[in-house]
C-alpha positions in Angstrom: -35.1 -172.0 135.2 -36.0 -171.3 131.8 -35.2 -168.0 129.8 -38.1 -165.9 129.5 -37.0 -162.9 128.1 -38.5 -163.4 124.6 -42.2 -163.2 126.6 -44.1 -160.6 125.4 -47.7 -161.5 126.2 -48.9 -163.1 129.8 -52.5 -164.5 130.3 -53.8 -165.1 133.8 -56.1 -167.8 134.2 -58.5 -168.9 137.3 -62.0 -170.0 137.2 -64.0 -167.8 136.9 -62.2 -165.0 135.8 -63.6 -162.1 138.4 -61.0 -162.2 141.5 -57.8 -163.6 141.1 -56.9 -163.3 137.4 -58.3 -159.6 137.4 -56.8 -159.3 140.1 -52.9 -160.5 138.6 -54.1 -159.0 135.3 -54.5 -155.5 137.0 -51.2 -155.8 139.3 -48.8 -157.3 136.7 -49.9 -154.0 134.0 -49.4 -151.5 136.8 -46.5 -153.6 137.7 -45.0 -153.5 134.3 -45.9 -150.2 133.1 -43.6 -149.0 136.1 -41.0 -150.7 134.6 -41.2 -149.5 131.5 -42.1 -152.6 129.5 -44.3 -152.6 126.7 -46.5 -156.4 127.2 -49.6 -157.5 126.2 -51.5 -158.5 129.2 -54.5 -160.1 129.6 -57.0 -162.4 132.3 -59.8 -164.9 131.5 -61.3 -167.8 133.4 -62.0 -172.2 132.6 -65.5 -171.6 132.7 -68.0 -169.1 131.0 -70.2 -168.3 133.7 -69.3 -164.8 134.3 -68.8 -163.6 131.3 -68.9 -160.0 130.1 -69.0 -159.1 133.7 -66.8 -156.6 135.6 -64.4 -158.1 138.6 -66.1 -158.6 142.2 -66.1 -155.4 144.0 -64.2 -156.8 146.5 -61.2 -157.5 144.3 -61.9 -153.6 142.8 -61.7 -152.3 146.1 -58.9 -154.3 148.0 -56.8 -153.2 144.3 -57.8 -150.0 143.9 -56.9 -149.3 147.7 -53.3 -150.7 146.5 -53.1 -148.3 143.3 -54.3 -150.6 140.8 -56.7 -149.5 138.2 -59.3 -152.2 137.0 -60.7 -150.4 133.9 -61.5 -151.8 130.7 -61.4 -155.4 132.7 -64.3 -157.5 131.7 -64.7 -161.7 132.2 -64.1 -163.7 129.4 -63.6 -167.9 128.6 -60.0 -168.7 128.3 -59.9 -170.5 124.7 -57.6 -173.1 122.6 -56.3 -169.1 120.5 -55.3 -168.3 123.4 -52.1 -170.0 123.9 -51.0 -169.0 120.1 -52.0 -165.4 121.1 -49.7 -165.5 124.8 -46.3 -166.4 125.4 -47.2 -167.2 128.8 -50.9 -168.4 130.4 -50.6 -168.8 134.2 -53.2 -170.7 136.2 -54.2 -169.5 139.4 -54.2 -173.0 140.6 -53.9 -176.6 140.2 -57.0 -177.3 139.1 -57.0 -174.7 136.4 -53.4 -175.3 135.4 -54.8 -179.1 134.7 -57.4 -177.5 132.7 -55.3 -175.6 130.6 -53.1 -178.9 130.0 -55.7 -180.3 128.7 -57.3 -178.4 125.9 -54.0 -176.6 124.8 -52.4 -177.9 121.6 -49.5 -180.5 121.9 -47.1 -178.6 121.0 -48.5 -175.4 123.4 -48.7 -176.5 126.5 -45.4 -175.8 127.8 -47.1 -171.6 127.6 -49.4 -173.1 131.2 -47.6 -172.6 134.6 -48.6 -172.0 137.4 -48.4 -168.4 138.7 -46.7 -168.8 141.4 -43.9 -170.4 140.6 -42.9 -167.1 140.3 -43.2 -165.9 143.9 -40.1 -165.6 145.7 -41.6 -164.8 149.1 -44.7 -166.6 149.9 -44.5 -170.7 150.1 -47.8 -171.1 148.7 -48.4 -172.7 145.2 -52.0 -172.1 144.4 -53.6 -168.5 144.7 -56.7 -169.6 147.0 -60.3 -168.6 145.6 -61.0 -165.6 148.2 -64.8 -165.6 146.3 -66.4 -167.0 149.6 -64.4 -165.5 152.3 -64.0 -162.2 153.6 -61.9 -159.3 152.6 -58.9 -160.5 154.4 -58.6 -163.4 151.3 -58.6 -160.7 148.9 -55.5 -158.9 150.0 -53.7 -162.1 151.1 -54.4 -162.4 146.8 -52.9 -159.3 146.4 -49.9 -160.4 148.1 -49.6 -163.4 146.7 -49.8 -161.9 143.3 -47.9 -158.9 143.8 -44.8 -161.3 144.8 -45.2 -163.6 141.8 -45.8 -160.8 139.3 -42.3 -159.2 140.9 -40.8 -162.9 140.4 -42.0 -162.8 137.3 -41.0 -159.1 135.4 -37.5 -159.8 137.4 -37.2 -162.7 134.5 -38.6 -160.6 131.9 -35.8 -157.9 132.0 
């Protein structure tokens, strides 16, 4: 595994950018701050279409329920600036990963990984969409992202 202890800024990407990236973006800062470590973290989504808007309340809730504090979190478009601006961009999924592959620079697109290749305890790869489920998909998000974001600072220290 590679060193990652130069990272300094981590982007989580999904597709819309209003459950599971708010979601990682929310528990990876709580997450971090507990730790003591001083990143620049941020979430967006491949497409535009909620843009501006706040996370789904179901993500809000299922968080905030956890201790995890969604303010100041707003949709936005992932963008090519992006992967000069992060160290790391993590998809949510395949499909996004593939996405992020493909409009990063050359020379970039070793920054796009998938998220969680970072969990340690959960055999999953992708972070599944909960959008259309019930509330039992968002916290099965949670988990998933709390594991990979423990994966993850464990490599950053």
């Amino acid at each position: 595994m590679e060193n990652l202890t130069h990272v300094k800024s981590v982007l989580f990407v999904c597709m819309g950018n209003i459950c599971r990236s708010p979601s990682a973006e929310a528990v990876f800062r709580h997450k971090a701050k507990e730790q003591g470590l001083s990143l620049k973290i941020d979430s967006a989504g491949t497409v535009g279409a909620h843009v501006r808007e706040k996370p789904d309340h179901r993500a809000q809730k299922m968080g905030i329920e956890r201790g995890y504090s969604f303010d100041g979190i707003k949709a936005r478009k992932v963008t090519v600036q992006d992967f000069d601006a992060f160290d790391l961009v993590l998809a949510m999924d395949k499909a996004n990963l593939e996405y992020l592959q493909q409009i990063a620079p050359k020379h970039l697109q070793n920054k796009a990984k998938l998220f969680l290749d970072f969990a340690d305890n959960h055999q999953e790869t992708e972070v599944p969409d909960p959008y259309y489920g019930g509330a039992n998909g968002f916290r099965f998000v949670l988990d998933l992202v709390e594991d990979a974001s423990d994966g993850l600072l464990s490599q950053l220290t």
